[in-house]
N, C-alpha and C positions, 0 to 999 in steps of 0.2 A: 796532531795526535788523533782526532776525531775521526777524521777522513781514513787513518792509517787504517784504524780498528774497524772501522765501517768496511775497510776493504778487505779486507780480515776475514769479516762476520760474512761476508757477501761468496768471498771464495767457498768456505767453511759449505756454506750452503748450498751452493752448486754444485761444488763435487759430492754431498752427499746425495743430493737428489740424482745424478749421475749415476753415481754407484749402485743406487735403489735400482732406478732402472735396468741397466746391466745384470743384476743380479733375476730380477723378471723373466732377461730374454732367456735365462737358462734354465725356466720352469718352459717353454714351448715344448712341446712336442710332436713328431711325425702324427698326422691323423685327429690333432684337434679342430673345434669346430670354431668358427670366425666366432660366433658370444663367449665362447673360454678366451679368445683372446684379447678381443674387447673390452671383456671385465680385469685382464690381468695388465693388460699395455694401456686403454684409454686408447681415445677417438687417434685414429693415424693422420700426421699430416696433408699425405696425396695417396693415391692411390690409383691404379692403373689394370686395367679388366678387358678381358675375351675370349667369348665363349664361355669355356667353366675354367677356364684359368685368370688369375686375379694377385696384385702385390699390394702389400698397404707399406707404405713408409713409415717410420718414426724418427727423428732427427733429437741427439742430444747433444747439446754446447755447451765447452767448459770452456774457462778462459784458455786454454792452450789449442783449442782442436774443434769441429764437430764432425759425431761421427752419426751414421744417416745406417739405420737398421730394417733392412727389408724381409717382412713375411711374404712368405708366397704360400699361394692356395692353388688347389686343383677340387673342383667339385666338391665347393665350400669345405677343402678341408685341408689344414695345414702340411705344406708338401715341400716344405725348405724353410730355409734363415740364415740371409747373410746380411754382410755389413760392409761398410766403406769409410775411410776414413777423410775428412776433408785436406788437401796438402797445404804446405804454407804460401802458396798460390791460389788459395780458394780454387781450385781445380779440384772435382773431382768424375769418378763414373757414376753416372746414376744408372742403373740398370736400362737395357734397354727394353723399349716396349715390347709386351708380349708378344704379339703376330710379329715381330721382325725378330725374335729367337729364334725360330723355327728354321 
């Protein structure tokens, strides 16, 4: 019974901190500066930069999924936001690096 509730209390709390974040990505907006997003997302997992274009990662895991949300910047200032969802093959796309967009 112990265990159950502890899985319980454990779900309970990842999906809210989930949903916190998610709720975050929907204050970005076109033209902020990387410290607005810093102070509202926290430190990015990877990030990837050239020239004055730049992505910072943020990756959140629920027991069902993880889903990997990318800021892009253009001349330190926010210039997109997408997302990716992990499949149930742990396959997913990471974006690809800047200079091979182009």
């Amino acid at each position: 019974m112990k265990k159950l509730l502890l899985l319980l209390f454990t779900t309970l709390l990842v999906s809210c901190g989930s949903s916190q974040f998610i709720r975050k990505t929907m204050l970005i907006e076109n033209g902020m500066s990387k410290s607005a997003v810093l102070n509202l997302l926290g430190t990015p997992k990877d990030r990837q930069f050239h020239t004055t274009e730049e992505i910072w990662e943020y990756e959140v895991t629920t027991l069902t999924e993880t889903k990997y949300y990318f800021v892009w910047f253009k001349n330190d200032k926010v210039s997109g936001l997408t997302s990716e969802t992990e499949d149930v093959n742990k396959n997913y796309n990471r974006p690809m690096p800047i200079e091979r967009r182009r």
